[in-house]
NUTITOR-794861 format. One record per residue (C-alpha): residue number from 1; z, x, y; residue in three letters. Coordinates in nm, 3 decimals. Last residue first. Example, Ala and Ser with C-alpha at 12.3 -4.5 7.8 and 13.67 -1.06 7.14 Angstrom:
(2 (0.714 1.367 -0.106) 'SER') (1 (0.780 1.230 -0.450) 'ALA') 
***
This chain:
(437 (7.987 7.602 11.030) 'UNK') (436 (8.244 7.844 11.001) 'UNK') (435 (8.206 8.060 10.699) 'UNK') (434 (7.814 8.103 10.719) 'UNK') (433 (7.834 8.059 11.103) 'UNK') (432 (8.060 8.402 11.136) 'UNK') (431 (8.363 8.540 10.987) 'UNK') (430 (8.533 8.605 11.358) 'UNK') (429 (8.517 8.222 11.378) 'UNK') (428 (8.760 8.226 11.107) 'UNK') (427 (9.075 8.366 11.371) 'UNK') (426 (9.345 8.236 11.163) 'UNK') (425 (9.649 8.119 11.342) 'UNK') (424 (9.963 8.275 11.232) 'UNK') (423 (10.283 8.148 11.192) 'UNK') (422 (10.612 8.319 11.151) 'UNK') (421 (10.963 8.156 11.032) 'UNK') (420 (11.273 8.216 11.230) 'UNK') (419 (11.516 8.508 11.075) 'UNK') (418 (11.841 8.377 10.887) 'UNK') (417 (12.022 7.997 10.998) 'UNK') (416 (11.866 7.689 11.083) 'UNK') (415 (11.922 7.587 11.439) 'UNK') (414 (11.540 7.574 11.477) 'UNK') (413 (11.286 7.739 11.766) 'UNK') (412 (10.972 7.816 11.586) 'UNK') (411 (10.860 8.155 11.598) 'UNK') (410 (10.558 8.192 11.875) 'UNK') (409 (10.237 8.153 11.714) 'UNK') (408 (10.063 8.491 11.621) 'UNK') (407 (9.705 8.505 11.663) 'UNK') (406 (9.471 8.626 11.347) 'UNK') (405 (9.101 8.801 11.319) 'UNK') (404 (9.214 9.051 11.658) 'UNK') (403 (9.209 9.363 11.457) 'UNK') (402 (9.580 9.438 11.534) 'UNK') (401 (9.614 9.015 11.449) 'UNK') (400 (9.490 9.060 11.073) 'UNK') (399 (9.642 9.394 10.998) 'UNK') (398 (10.011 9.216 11.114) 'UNK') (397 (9.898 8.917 10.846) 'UNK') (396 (9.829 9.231 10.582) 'UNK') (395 (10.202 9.339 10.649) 'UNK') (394 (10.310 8.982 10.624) 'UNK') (393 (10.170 8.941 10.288) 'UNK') (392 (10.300 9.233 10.137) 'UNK') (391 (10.643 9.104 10.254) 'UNK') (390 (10.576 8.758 10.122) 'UNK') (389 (10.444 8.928 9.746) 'UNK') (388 (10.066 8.933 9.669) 'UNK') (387 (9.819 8.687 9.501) 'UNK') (386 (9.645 8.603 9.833) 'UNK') (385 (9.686 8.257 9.839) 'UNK') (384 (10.072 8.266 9.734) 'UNK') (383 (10.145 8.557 9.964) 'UNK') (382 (9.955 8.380 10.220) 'UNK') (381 (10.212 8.071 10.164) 'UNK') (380 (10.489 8.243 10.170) 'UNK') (379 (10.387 8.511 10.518) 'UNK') (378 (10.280 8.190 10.726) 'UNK') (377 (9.948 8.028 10.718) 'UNK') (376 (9.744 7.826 11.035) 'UNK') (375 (9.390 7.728 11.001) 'UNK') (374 (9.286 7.533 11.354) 'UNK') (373 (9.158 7.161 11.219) 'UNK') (372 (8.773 7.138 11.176) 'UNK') (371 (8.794 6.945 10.922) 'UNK') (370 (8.579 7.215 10.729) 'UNK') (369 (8.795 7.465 10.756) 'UNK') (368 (9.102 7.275 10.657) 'UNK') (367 (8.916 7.170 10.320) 'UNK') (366 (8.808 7.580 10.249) 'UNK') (365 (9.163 7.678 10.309) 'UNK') (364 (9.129 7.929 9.994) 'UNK') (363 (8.848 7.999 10.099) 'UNK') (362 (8.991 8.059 10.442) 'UNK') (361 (9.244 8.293 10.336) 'UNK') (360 (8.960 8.524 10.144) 'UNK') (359 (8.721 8.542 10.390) 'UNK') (358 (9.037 8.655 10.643) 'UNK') (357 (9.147 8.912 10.407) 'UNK') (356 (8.787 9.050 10.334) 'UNK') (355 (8.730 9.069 10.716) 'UNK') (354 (9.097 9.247 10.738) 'UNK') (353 (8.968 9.555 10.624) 'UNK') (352 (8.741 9.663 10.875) 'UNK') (351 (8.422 9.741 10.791) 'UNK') (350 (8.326 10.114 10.803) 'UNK') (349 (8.113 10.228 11.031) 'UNK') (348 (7.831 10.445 10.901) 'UNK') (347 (7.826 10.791 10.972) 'UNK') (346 (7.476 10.967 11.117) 'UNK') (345 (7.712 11.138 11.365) 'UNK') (344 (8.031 11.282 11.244) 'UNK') (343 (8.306 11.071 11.358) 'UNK') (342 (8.518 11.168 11.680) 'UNK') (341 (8.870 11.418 11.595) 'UNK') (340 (9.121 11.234 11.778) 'UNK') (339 (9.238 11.390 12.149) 'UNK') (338 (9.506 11.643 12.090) 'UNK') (337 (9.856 11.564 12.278) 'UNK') (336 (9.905 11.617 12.673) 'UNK') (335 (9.568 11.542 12.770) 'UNK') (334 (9.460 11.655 13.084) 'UNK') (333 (9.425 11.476 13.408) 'UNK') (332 (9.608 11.676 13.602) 'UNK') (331 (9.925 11.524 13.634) 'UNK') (330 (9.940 11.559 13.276) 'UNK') (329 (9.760 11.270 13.061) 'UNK') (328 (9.923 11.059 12.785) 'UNK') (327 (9.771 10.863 12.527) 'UNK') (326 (9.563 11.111 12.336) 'UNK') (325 (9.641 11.019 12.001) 'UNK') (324 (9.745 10.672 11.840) 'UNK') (323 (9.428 10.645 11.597) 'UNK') (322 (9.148 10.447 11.600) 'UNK') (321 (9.008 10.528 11.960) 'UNK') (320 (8.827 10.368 12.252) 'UNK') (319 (9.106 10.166 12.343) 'UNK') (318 (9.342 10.507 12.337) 'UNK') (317 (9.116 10.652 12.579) 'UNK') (316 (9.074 10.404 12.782) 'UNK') (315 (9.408 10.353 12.790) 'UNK') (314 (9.448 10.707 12.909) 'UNK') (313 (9.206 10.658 13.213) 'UNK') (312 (9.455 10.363 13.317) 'UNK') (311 (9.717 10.584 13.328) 'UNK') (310 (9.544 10.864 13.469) 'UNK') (309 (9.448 10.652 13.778) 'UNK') (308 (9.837 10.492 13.745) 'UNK') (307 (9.963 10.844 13.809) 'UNK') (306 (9.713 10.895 14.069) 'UNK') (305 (9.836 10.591 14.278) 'UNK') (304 (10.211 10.661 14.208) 'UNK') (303 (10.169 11.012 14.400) 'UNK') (302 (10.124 11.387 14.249) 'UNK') (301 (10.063 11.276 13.893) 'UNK') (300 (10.164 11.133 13.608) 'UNK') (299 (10.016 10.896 13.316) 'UNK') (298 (10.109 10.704 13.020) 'UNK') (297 (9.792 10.444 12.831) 'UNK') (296 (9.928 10.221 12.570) 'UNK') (295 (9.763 9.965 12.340) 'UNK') (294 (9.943 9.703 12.213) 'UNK') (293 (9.930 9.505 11.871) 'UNK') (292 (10.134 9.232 11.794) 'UNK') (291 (10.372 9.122 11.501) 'UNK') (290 (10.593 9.024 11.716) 'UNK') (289 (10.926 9.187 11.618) 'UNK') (288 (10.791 9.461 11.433) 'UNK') (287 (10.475 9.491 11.630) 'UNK') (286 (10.636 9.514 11.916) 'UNK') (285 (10.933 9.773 11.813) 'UNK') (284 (10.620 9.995 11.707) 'UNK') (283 (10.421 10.010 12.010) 'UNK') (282 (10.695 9.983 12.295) 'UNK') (281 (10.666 10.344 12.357) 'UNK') (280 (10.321 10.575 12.197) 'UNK') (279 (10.473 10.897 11.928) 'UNK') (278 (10.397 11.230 12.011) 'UNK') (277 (10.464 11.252 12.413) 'UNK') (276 (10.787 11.458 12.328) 'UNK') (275 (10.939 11.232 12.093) 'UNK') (274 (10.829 10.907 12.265) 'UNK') (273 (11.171 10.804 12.393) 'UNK') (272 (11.301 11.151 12.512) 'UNK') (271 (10.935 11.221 12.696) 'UNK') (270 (10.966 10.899 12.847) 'UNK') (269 (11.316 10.992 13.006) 'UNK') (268 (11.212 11.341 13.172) 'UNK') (267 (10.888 11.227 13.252) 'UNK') (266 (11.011 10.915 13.518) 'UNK') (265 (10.949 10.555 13.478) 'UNK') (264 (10.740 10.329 13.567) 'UNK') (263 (10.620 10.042 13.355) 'UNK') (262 (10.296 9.839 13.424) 'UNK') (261 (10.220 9.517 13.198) 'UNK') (260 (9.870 9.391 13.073) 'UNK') (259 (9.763 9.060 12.929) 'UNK') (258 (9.808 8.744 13.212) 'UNK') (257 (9.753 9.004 13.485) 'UNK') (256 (9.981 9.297 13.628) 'UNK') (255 (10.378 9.200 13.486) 'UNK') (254 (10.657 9.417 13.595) 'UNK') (253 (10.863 9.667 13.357) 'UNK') (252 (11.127 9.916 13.548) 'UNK') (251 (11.214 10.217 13.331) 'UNK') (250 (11.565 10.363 13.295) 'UNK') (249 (11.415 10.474 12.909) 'UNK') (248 (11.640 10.251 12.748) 'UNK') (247 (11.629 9.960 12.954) 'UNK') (246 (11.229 9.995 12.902) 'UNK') (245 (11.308 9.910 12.541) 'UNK') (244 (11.469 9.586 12.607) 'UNK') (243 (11.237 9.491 12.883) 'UNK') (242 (10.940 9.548 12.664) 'UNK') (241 (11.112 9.314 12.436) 'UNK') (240 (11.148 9.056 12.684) 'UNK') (239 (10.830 9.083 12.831) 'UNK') (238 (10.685 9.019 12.500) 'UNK') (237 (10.889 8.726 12.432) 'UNK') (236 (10.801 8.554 12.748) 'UNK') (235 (10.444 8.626 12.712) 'UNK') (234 (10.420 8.446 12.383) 'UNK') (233 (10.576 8.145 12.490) 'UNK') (232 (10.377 8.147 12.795) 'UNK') (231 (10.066 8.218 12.538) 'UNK') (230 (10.144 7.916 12.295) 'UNK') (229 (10.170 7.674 12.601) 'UNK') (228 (9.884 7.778 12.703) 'UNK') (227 (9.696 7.647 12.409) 'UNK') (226 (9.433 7.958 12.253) 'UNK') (225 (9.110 7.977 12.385) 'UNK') (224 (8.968 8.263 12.151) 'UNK') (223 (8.588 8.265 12.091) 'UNK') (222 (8.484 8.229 12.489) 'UNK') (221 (8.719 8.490 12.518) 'UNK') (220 (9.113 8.530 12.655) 'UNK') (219 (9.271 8.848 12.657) 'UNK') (218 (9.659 8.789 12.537) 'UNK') (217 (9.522 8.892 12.152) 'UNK') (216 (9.412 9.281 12.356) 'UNK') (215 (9.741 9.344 12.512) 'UNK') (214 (9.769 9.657 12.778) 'UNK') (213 (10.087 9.811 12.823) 'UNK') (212 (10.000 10.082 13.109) 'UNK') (211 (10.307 10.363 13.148) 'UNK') (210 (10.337 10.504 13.499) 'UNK') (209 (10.502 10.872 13.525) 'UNK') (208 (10.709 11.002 13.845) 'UNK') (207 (10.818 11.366 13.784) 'UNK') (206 (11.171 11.402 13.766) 'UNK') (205 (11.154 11.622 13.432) 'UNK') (204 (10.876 11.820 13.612) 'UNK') (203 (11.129 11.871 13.916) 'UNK') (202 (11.423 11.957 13.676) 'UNK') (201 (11.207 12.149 13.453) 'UNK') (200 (11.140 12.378 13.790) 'UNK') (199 (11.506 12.423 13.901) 'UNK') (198 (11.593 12.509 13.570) 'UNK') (197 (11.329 12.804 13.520) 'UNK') (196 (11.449 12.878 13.867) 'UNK') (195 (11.777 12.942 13.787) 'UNK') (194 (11.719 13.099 13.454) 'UNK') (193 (11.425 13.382 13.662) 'UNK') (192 (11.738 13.450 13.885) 'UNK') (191 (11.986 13.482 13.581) 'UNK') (190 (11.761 13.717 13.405) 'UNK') (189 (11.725 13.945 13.754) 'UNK') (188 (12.100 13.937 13.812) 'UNK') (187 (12.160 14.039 13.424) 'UNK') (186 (11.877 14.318 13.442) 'UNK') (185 (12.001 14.493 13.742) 'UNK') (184 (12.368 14.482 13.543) 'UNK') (183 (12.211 14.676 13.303) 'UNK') (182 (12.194 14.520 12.961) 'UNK') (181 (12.330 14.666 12.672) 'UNK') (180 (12.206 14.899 12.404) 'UNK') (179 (12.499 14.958 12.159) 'UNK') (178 (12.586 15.373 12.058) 'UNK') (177 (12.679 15.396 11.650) 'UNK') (176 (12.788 15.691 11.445) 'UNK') (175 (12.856 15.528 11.098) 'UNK') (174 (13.116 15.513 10.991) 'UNK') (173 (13.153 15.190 10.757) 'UNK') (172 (13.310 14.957 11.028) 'UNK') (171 (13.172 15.136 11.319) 'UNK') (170 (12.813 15.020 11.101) 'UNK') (169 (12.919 14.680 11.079) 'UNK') (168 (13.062 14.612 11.396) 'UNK') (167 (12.718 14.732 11.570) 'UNK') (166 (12.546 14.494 11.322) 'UNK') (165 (12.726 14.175 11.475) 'UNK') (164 (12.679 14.327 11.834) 'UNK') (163 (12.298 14.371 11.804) 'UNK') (162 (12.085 14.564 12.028) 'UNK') (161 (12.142 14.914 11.832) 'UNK') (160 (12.116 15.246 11.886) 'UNK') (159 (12.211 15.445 11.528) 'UNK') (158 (12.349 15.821 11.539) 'UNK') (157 (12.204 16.163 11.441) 'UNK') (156 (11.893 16.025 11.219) 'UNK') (155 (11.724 16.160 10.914) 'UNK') (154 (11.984 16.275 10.738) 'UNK') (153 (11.984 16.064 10.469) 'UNK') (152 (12.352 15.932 10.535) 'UNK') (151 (12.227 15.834 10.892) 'UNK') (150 (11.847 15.664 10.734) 'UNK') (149 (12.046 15.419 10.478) 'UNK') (148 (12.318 15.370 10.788) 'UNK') (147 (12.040 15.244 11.031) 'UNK') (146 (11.827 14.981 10.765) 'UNK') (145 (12.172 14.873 10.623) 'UNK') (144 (12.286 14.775 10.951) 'UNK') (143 (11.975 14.593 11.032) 'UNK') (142 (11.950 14.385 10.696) 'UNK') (141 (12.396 14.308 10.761) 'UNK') (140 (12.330 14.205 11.089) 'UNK') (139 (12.052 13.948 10.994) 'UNK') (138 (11.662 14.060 11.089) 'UNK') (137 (11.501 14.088 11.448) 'UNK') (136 (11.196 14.250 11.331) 'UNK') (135 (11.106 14.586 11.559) 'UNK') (134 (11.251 14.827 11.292) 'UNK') (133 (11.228 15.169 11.423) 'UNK') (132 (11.250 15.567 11.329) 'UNK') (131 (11.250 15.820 11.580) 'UNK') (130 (11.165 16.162 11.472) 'UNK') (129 (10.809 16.154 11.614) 'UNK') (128 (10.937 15.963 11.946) 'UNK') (127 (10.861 16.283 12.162) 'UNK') (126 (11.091 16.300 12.518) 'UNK') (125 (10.969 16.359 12.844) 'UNK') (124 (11.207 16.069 13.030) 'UNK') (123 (10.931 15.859 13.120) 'UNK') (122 (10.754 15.898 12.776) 'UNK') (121 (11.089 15.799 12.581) 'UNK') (120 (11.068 15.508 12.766) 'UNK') (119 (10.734 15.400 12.717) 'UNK') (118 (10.729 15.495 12.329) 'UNK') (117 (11.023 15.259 12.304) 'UNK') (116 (10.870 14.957 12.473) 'UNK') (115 (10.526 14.998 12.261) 'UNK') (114 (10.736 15.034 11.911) 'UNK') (113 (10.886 14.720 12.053) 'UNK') (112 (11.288 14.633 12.025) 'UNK') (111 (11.471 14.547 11.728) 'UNK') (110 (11.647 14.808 11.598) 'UNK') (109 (11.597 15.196 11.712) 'UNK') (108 (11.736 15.491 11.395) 'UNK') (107 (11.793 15.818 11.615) 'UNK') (106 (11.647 16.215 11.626) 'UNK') (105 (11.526 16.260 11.948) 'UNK') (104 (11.850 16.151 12.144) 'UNK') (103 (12.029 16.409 11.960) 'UNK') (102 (12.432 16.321 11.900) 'UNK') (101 (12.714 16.485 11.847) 'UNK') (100 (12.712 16.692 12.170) 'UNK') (99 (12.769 16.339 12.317) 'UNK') (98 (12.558 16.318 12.616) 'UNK') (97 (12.254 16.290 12.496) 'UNK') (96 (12.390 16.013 12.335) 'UNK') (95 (12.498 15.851 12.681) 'UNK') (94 (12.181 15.908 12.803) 'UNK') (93 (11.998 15.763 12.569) 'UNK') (92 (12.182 15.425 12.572) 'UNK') (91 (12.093 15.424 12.917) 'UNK') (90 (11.727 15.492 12.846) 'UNK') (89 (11.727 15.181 12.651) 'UNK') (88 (11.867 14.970 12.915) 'UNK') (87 (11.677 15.118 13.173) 'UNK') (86 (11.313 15.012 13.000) 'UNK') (85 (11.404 14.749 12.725) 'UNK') (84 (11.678 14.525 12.606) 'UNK') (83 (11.583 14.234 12.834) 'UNK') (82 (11.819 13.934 12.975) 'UNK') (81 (11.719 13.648 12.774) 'UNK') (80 (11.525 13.311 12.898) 'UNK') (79 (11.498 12.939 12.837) 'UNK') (78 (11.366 12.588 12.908) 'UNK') (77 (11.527 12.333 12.712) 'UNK') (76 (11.458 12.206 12.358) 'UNK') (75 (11.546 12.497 12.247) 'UNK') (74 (11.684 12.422 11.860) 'UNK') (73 (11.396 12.526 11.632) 'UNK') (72 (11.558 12.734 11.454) 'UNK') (71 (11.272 12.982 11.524) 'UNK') (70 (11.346 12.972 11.892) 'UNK') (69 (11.708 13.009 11.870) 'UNK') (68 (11.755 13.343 11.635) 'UNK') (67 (11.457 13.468 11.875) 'UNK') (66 (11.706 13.385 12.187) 'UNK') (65 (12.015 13.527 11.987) 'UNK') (64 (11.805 13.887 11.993) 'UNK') (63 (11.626 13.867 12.285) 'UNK') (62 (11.967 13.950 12.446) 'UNK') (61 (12.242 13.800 12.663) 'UNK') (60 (12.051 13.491 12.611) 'UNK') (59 (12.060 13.243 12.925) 'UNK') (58 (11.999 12.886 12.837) 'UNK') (57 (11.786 12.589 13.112) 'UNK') (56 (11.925 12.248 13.230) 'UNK') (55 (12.284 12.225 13.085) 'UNK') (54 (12.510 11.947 12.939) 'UNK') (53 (12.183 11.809 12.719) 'UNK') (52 (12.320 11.962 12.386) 'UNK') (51 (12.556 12.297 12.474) 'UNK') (50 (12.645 12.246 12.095) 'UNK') (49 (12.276 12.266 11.982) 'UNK') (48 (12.271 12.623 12.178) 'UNK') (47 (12.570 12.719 12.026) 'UNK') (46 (12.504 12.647 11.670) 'UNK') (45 (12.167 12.817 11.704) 'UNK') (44 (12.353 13.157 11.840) 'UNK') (43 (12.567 13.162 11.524) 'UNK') (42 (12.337 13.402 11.380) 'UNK') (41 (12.395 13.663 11.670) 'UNK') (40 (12.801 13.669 11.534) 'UNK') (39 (13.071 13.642 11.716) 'UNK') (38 (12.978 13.405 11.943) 'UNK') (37 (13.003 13.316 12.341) 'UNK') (36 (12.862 12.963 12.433) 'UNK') (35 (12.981 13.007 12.844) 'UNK') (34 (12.866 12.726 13.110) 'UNK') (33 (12.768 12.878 13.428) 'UNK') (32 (12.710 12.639 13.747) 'UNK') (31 (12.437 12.706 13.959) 'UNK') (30 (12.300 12.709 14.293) 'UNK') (29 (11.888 12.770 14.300) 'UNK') (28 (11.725 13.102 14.428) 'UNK') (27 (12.070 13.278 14.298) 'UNK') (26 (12.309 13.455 14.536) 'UNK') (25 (12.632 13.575 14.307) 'UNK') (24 (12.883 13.443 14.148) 'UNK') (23 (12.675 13.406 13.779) 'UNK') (22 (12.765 13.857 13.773) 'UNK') (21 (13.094 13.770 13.657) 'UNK') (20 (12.964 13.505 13.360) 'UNK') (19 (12.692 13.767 13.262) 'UNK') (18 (12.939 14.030 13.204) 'UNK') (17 (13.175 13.784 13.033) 'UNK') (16 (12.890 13.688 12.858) 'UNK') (15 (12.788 14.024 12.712) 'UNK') (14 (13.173 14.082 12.606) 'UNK') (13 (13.197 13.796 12.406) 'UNK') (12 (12.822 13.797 12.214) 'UNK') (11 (12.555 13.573 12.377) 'UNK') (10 (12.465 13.252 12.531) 'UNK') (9 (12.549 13.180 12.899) 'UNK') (8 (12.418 12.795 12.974) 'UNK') (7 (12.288 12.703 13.287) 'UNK') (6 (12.404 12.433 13.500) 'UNK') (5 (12.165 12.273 13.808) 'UNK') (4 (12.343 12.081 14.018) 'UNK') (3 (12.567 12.279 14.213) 'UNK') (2 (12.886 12.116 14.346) 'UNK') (1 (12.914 12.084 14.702) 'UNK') 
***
């Protein structure tokens, strides 16, 4: 049986071939090594964003590649390193105190902790007063200039160093140099901890998660009755784009009530379509095409009745606010994004822009308005009203229907070529008696 879970080796040559032997062995979960081995700990980005989504969690032979990683901003998997510390460092001790060459109390340290250092040296009886450090992971060249400026001052009897690239350097320009490598109790324990790292974003990624698509302008109210025939139409071209984009996420849409869908899906494959939970689905593609606005509430949990709980407590949330934030809840309960900042109290509400659109559209229709006839504009002819170009106009149209003051008619179904021609029905009861009556 072929293991599932694959984890990805990063580190110098040598490192991973030690790493890569040592992968045979018992691990909590089975796995499958994949080797990125480098010749330089710079190039340890590069490898990580070459391994892409071929393995589940990344192995660093060292913190050294992993912090090289991390602040490129390239992990978007779990990950781990095999540490430098404790025996490692006292093995590279040993072996200079066993060169007459070298005294293990006078030596130049890269990389690791001032705190880590002192502990070893204080297990083996040794003062650090003549030790000099640099615990910033810096470029080869920076770290091997930091240990051979202190060597030719006299200040140090050879350089221990966690970093191959700077290693080569220093051998290079003679300077004595001993490497700090991993102990092979270290490797097993790193891979362990990778295997189960995997094993545990592979559960969360496979975590069941219920997505709410809730459509305010399909409501119906005693001030909007709208034909039915306008709202099948409607429907039909909703579903189908939600459809579209839920056939990207391997999602399954179905219909709840005559203005709210339900999608399930799994965490792994919403989190790649909403950029990590930052961004709501279906929201932008919908009002593109349709020039609607949705409201989205995503939730998970243990079972598929508590993930829809938290899905429907999300929408809530989202309803409730002005801005796209807090649309997604964890498993339990919690928000997975900051909730919007709420106004200071004593503020006054602001009236929403698309009131003075509206007022202004139906002056301009004042003899529709007062026939009685529904007041119906396209993006041309607003754009003419309103003094503004066709694409202007359509954005202020897509303002009008997200605060519910327009309805957009289906696009008219003609063999004439180029993109089908958008109505809107204005909403002028939402101006009052003074405007309507």
């Amino acid at each position: 049986m072929t293991p599932d879970l694959t984890i990805g080796v990063v580190g110098p040559h040598d490192l991973v071939e030690r790493v890569m032997l040592m992968g045979h062995g018992p691990t909590p979960v089975p796995s499958r090594l994949v080797a990125a081995a480098y010749r330089d700990e710079q190039e340890a980005a590069d490898k990580v964003v070459r391994l892409g989504s071929g393995v589940d969690v990344c192995l660093f032979a060292s913190p050294v590649p992993y912090d090289f990683a991390r602040k490129a901003g390239v992990l978007t998997m779990p990950a781990t390193y095999v540490p430098l510390n404790g025996a490692a460092l006292q093995g590279a001790l040993l072996r200079a105190a066993l060169d007459e060459r070298f005294d293990p109390a006078r030596v130049s340290i890269d990389v690791l902790a001032r705190g880590e250092v002192e502990e070893a040296y204080a297990e083996i009886g040794m003062s650090t007063d003549q030790v000099h450090l640099r615990e910033e992971v810096a470029g080869p060249g920076t770290l091997a200039a930091f240990h051979e400026r202190l060597w030719r001052r006299g200040l140090t009897t050879v350089a221990l160093t966690c970093v191959h690239a700077t290693a080569e350097r220093m051998e290079l320009a003679g300077v004595p140099t001993l490497r700090i490598r991993p102990t092979g109790a270290a490797i097993r324990s790193a891979l362990q901890t990778a295997a189960l790292l995997g094993a545990h974003h592979r559960l969360e990624e496979s975590q069941l998660v219920v997505v709410l698509v809730d459509v305010p302008t399909l409501r119906e109210s005693p001030r909007r009755v709208t034909p039915r025939y306008w709202r099948e139409e409607l429907k039909l071209a909703l579903h189908r784009v939600l459809l579209q984009e839920a056939h990207r996420m391997n999602a399954s849409v179905w219909p709840l009530d005559d203005h709210s869908y339900l999608v399930t899906a799994t965490r792994g494959s919403v989190a790649s379509g909403t950029e990590g939970f930052r961004t709501p689905p279906f929201v932008e593609r919908v009002r593109e095409e349709l020039g609607l606005a949705v409201e989205v509430g995503i939730g998970m949990g243990r079972t598929a009745q508590e993930a829809e709980t938290h899905a429907r407590a999300a929408l809530a949330r989202s309803q409730t606010s002005q801005r796209a934030q807090g649309f997604a809840l964890d498993r339990d309960g919690r928000a997975l994004v900051p909730a919007p900042r709420t106004p200071p109290r004593g503020s006054q509400p602001v009236k929403p822009k698309g009131l003075e659109i509206l007022a202004r559209l139906a002056d301009r229709l004042g003899d529709q308005s007062e026939s009685g006839a529904p007041l119906i504009v396209d993006a041309e002819n607003a754009g003419r009203m309103l003094g503004v170009t066709p694409r202007t106009a359509r954005r202020l149209l897509r303002t009008l229907v997200e605060e519910g003051l327009a309805w957009p008619l289906p696009p008219n179904r003609t063999p004439q070529p180029g993109r089908p021609r958008q109505l809107y029905r204005l909403i002028v009861e939402k101006l009052g008696p003074a405007k309507t009556g």
